[in-house]
C-alpha positions in Angstrom: 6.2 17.8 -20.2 6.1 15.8 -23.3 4.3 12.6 -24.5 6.0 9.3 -23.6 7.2 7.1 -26.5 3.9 5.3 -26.0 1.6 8.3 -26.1 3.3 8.9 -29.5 2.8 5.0 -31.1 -1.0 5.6 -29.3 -2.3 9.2 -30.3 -5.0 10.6 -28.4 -8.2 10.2 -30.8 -11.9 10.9 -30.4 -12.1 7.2 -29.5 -9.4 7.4 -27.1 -11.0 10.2 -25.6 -14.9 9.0 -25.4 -13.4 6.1 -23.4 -11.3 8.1 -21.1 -13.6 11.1 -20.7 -15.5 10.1 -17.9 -12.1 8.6 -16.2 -10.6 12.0 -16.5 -13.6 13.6 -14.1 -11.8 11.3 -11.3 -8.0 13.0 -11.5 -9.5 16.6 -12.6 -8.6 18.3 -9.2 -5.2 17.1 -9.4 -4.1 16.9 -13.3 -4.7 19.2 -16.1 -6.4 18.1 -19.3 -3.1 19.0 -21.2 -1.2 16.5 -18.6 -4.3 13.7 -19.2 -4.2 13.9 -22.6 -0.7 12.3 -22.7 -1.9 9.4 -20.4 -5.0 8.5 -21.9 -3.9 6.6 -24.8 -2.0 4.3 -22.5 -4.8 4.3 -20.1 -7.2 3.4 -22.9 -4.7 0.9 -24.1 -4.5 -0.8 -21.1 -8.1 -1.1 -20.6 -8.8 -2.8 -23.5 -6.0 -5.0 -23.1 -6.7 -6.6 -19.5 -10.6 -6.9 -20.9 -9.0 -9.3 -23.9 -6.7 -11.2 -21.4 -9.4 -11.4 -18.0 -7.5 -9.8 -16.3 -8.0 -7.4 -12.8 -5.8 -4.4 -12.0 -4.9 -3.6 -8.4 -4.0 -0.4 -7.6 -2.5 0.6 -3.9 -3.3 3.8 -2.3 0.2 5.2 -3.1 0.1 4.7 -7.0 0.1 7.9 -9.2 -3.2 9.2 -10.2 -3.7 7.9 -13.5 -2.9 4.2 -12.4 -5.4 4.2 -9.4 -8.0 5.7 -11.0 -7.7 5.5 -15.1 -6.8 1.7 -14.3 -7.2 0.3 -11.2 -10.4 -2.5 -10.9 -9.9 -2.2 -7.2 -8.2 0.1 -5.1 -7.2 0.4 -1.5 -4.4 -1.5 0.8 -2.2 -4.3 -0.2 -4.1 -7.0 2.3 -7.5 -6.0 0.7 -6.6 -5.6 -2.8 -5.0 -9.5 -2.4 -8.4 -10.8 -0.8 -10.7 -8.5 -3.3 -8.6 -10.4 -6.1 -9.2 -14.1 -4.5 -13.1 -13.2 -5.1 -12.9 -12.2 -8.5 -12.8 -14.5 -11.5 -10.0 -13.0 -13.5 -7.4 -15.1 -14.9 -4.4 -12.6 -14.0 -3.7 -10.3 -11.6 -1.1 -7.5 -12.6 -0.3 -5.7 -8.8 0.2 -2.2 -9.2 2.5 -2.0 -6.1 5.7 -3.3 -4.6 7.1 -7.0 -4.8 5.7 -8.0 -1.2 2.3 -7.1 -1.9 2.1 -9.3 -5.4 3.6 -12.1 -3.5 0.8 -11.9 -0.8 -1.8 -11.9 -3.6 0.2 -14.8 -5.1 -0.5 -16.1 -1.3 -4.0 -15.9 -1.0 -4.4 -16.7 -5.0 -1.8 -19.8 -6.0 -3.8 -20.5 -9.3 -3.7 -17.4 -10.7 -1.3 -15.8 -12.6 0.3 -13.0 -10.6 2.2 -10.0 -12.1 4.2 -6.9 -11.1 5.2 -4.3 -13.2 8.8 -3.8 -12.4 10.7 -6.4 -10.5 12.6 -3.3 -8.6 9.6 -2.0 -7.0 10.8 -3.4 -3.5 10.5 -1.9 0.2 12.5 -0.6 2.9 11.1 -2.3 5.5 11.3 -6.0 3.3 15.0 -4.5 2.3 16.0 -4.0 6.4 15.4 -7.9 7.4 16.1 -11.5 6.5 15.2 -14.8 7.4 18.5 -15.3 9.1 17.3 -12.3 11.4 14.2 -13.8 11.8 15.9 -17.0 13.1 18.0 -15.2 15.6 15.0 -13.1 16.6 13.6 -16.5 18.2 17.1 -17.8 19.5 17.3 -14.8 21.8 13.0 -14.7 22.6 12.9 -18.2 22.9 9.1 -19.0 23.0 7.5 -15.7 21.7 5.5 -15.6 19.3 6.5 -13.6 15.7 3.7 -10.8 14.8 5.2 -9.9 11.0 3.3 -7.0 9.3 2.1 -7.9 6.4 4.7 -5.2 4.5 7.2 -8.2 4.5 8.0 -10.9 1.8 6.7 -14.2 1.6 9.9 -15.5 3.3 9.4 -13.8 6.7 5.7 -14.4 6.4 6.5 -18.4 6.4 9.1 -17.7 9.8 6.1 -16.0 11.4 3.2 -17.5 13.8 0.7 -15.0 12.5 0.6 -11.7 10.1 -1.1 -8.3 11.3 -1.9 -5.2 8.9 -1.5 -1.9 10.8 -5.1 -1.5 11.5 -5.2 -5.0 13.6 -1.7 -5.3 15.3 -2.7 -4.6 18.5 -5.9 -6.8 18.9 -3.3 -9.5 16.4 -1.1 -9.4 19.8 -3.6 -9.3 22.6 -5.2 -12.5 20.5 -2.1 -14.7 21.2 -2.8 -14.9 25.1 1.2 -14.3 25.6 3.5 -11.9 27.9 5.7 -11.1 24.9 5.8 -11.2 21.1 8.6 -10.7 18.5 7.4 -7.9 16.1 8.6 -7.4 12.8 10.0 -5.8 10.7 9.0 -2.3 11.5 10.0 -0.4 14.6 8.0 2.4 14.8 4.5 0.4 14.6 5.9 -1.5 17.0 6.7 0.8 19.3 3.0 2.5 18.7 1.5 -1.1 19.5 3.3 -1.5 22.8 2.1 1.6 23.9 -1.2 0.4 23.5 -0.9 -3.1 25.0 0.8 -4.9 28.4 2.4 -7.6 26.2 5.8 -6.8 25.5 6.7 -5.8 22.6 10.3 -7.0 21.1 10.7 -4.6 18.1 12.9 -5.1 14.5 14.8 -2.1 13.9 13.4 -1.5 10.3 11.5 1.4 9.2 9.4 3.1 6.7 11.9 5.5 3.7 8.5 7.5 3.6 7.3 7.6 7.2 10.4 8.1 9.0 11.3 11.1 7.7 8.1 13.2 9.4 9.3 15.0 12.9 6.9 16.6 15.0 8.8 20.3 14.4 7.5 19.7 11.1 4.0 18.9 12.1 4.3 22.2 14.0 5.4 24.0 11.1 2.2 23.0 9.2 0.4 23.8 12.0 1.7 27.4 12.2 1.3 28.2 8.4 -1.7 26.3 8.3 -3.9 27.4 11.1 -7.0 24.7 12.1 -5.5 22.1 10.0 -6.2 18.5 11.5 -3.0 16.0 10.7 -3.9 12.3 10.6 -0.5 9.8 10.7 -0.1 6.4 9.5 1.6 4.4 12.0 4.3 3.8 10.5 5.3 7.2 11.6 7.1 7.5 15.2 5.5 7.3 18.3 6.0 11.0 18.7 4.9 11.9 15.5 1.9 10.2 16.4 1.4 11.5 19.5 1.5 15.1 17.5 -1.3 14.1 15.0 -5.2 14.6 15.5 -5.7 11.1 14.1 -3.7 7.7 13.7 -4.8 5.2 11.3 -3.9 2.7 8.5 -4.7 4.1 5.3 -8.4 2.6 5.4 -8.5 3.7 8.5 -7.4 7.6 7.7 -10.0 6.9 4.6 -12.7 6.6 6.5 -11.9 9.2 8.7 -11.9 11.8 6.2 -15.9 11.7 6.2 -16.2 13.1 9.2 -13.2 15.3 9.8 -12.3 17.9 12.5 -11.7 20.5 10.4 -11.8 21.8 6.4 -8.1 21.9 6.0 -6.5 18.5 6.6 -2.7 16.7 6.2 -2.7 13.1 5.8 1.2 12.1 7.3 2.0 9.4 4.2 3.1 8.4 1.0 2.0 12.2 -1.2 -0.2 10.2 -3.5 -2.5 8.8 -0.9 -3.8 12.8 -0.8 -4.0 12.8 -4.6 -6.3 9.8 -4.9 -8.8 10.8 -2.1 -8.9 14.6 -3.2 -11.6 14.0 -5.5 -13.7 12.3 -3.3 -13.6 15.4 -0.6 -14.0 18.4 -2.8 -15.5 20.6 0.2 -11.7 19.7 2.1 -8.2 21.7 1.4 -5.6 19.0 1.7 -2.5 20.6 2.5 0.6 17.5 0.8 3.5 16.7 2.3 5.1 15.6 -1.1 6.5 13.1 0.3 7.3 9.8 -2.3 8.2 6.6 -2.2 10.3 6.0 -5.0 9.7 2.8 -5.2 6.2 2.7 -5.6 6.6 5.4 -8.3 8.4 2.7 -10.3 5.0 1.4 -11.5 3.8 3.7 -14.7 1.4 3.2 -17.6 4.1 2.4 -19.6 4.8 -0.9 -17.2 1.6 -1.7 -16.9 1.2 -2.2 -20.2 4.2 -4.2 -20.9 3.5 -6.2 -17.6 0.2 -7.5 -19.5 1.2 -7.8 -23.1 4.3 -9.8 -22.8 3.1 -11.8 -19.1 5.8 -10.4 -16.8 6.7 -9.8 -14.5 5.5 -13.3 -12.7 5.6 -13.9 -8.9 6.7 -17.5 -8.3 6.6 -19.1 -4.9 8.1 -22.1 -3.4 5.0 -24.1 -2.0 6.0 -25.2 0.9 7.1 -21.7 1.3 3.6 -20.0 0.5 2.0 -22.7 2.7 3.6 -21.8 6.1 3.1 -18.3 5.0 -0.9 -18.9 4.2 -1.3 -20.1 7.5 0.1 -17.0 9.1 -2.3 -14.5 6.9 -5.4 -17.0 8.0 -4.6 -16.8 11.7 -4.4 -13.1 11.1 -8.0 -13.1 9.4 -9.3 -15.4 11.7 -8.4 -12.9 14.6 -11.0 -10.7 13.6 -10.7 -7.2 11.3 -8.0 -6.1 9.0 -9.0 -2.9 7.5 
């Protein structure tokens, strides 16, 4: 692989490499020096820049490598990255993500500057639904109560009564003291929640590009080839998938769980990258990867990053009434209790 067109205008120099050094001990079980060598300059670059501009970099579980850990001032889920960046003092925030999770840290942080990398980096699930669907949603439930995940825009946020993350959505529903909720937009974690509550559970048809493709044959099939291996799901995945796996969690949740696994050898059923960035942490496990991307997460590279922060773009704008009805439905979700 050769050097992007940055990498060539930024060499890699002794300088560049006594700053990066110590990064590169983070992404050594999954990159070769040769392949570092080519990011570093950017990575170096980068650094330097956001220190000159006060800025923070958030970096979501399912960035590359070199972004979460040669860049990223905090890492982790999109609701925790947004509330991590409300307690710092920085006077931008570039979002290394996709376009709903910048608006939500635009949500929770309306004085700040707010960037995203690449305008295109969108989502299936915010992709599947509309406000207009939203509306007719409650014209056929009258009364129920909308539960949107918070993997939706800032629009469906504002239509909703109150936002869950995938770690919360069940005690999020049980909270509402109701027989039956609208929940939106994704069907499988819906259909995983109202297995694990008696409220009724009126799903959105829309699904994960990444998590709908896992099938329990598959599952098997690692299992086969991969004898002892414990699989942990996110639950975005189907219910049967689900069912199949050792372990269901959000990706905190499947985190966490990898400090005391069942087993040496483990699968983590998500977005490839996720495996990458934990690897290092959990040198004494074999993580078997799905390669499974989302494509439009990969959009986000060095290369955008550092355009994002030189020349200010790209900024998330919100309507304020908009972000208003939409705050409210993120605080009733933190006020329910955990969101990890």
């Amino acid at each position: 692989m050769g050097r992007s067109m940055e990498a060539q205008i930024l060499p890699f120099t002794p300088e560049v490499a006594r700053e990066t050094d110590p990064l590169y001990e983070r992404v050594r079980s999954v990159m070769p020096r040769w392949e570092w060598e080519t990011r570093a300059p950017l990575v170096a670059a980068i650094n330097r820049l956001k220190r000159e501009r006060h800025a923070v970099i958030l970096g979501h579980n399912y960035m590359v490598p070199e972004v979460f850990h040669g860049i990223s001032d905090f890492t982790g889920d999109s609701l925790e990255l947004s509330r991590r960046a409300r307690d710092s003092d920085a006077d931008i925030i570039v979002f290394c993500g996709v376009h709903f999770m910048a608006e939500t840290a635009k949500i929770l942080n309306p004085s700040r500057t707010v960037l995203i990398p690449d305008l295109e980096a969108g989502c299936s699930l915010v992709e599947g639904i509309t406000v207009g669907d939203v509306r007719l949603m409650k014209e056929r439930h009258p009364g129920a109560p909308v539960v949107s995940y918070v993997n939706t825009p800032a629009s469906i946020k504002a239509e909703s009564d109150v936002c869950c993350t995938s770690a919360n959505a069940v005690e999020v529903v049980e909270s509402l003291g109701v027989e039956e909720v609208i929940f939106l937009p994704d069907e499988y974690l819906a259909r995983n929640v109202a297995a694990r509550t008696k409220v009724r559970v009126h799903a959105w048809k829309g699904r994960c590009i990444v998590h709908e493709k896992f099938t329990v044959d598959e599952i098997r099939a690692y299992r086969e080839q991969f004898p002892g291996i414990e699989v942990l799901a996110h639950p975005e995945c189907s219910p049967e998938v689900c069912a199949e796996a050792d372990f269901t969690g959000s990706t905190k949740g499947m985190i966490d769980h990898l400090d005391h696994p069942r087993s040496a050898r483990v699968i983590l059923i998500t977005e490839c990258s996720m495996a990458d960035n934990v690897q290092g942490a959990h040198p004494e496990l074999e993580f078997v990867k799905t390669c499974t991307l989302c494509p439009h997460m990969k959009k986000i590279t060095l290369e955008k990053v550092l355009a994002s922060l030189r020349e200010s773009k790209f900024e998330i704008r919100l309507e304020e009434g908009m972000r208003l009805r939409a705050l409210r439905a993120v605080e009733r979700m933190l006020a329910v209790g955990r969101s990890d």
